[in-house]
C-alpha positions in Angstrom: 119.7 88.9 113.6 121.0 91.6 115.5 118.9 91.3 118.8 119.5 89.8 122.4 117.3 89.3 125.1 119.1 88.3 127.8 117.2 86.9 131.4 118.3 86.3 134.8 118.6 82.9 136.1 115.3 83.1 138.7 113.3 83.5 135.3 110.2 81.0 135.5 110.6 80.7 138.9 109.4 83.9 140.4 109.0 86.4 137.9 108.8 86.2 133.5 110.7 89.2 132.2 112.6 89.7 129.7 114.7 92.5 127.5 114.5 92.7 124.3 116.8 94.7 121.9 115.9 93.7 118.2 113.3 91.5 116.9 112.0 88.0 118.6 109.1 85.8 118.1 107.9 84.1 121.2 105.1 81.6 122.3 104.3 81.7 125.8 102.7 78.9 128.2 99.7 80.3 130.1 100.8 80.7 134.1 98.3 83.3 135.3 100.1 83.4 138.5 103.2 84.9 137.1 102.4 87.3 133.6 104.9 86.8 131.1 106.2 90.5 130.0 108.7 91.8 127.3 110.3 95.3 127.9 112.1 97.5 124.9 113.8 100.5 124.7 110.2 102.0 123.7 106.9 99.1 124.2 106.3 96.7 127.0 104.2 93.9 125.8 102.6 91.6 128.9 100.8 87.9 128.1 99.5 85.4 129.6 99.6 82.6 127.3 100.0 83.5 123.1 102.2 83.5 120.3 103.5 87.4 119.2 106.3 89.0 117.7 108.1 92.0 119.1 110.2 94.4 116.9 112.1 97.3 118.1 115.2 97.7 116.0 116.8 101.3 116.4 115.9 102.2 113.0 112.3 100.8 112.3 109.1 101.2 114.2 108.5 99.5 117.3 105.8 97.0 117.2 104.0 93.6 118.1 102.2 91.4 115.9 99.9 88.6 117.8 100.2 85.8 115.7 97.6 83.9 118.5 96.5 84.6 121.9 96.3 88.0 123.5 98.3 90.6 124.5 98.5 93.9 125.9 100.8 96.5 124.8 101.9 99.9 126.8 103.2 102.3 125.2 104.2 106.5 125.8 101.5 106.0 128.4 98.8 104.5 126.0 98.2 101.0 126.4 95.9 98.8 124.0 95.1 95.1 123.7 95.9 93.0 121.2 94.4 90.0 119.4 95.0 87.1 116.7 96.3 88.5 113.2 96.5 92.7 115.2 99.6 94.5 115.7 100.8 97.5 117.0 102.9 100.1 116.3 104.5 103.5 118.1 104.9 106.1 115.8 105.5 109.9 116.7 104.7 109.3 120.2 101.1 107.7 119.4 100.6 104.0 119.5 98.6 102.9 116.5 96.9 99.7 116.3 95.1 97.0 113.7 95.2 94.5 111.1 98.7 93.1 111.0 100.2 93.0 107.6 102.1 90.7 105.8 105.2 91.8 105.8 105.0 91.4 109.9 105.6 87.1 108.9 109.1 87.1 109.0 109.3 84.8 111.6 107.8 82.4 108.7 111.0 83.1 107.0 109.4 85.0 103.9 109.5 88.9 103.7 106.7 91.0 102.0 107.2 94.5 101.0 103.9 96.2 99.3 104.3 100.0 97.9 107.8 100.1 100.6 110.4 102.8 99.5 113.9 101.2 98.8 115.2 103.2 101.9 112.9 100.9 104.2 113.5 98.3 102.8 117.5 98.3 103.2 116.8 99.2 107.2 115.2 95.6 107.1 118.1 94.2 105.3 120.5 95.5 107.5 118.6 94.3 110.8 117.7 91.1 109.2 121.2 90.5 107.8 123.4 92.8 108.5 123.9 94.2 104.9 121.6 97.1 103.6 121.3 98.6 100.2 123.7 101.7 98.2 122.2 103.6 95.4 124.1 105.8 93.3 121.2 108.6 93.5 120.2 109.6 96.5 117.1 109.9 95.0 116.5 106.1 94.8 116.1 105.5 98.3 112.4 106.5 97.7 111.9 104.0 94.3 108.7 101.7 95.7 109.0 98.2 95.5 105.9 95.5 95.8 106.9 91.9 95.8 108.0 89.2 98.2 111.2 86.8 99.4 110.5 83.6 100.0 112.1 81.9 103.0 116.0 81.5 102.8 116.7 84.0 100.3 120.0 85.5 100.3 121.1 89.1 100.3 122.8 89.3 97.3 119.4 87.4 95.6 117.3 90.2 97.1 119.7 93.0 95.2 119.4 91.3 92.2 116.0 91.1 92.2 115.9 94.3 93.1 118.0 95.8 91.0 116.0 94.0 87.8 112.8 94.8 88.8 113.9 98.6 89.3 116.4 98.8 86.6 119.1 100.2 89.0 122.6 99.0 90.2 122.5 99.4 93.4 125.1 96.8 95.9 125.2 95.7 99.3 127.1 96.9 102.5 
């Protein structure tokens, strides 16, 4: 939810470029004639054939997880490649790469949050659904919540679990 990636209508044809604004998940057909490139606001990924997932939300990290396949990522004038089960990340101006965690799957439908502060947590809410968390303290943003949503749970089921497992009342907006 909340990304576009809009295309001209010569794409395939002489050129495979995209914009992305948000989140996608993409498998690509090997053409080594013409590379296959995504462009954010902040990483440019370029494949020749693979499966990957690009995230660059306004409020969350950019990144790209390979699911399969290869890719390279450029970055703030780094660049590094990636392969199966690696991500990347730009953070602070440095792109940081590695084992891809868990909670990258969301295009499996499940989200996994381990040792995240509530604050994170309701930017992926809000991107994912367009409704993020309140707290009554401020200070609750930081509470840490491990645990996981399987696919096709709602928002409100998220707060509630949520709100049990940290004993707070927090709602949705």
């Amino acid at each position: 939810s909340n990304s576009s990636r809009p295309y001209d209508t010569d794409f395939n044809h002489n050129y495979r470029h995209i914009t992305l604004t948000g989140q996608a998940h993409f498998e690509v057909t090997k053409n080594d004639v013409i590379p296959f490139v995504v462009q954010s606001k902040h990483i440019s990924a370029t494949v020749l054939g693979t499966g990957f997932n690009v995230t660059d939300y306004p409020t969350e990290l950019p990144s790209v997880e390979v699911s399969h396949g290869r890719v390279q990522v450029d970055a703030e004038g780094q660049r590094t490649t990636l392969t199966q089960n690696m991500m990347a990340h730009l953070q602070d101006g440095k792109l940081h790469s590695g084992a891809a965690n868990e909670g990258c799957r969301w295009n499996e439908g499940k989200l996994i949050f381990n040792a995240v502060p509530l604050g994170e947590i309701s930017v992926v809410m809000k991107n994912r659904f367009g409704k993020g968390l309140v707290w009554a303290n401020a200070a609750d943003k930081n509470r840490i919540f491990t645990g996981s949503f399987e696919p096709g749970t709602a928002p409100q089921a998220m707060l509630n679990t949520l709100n049990t497992a940290l004993g707070l009342k927090m709602t949705l907006e």
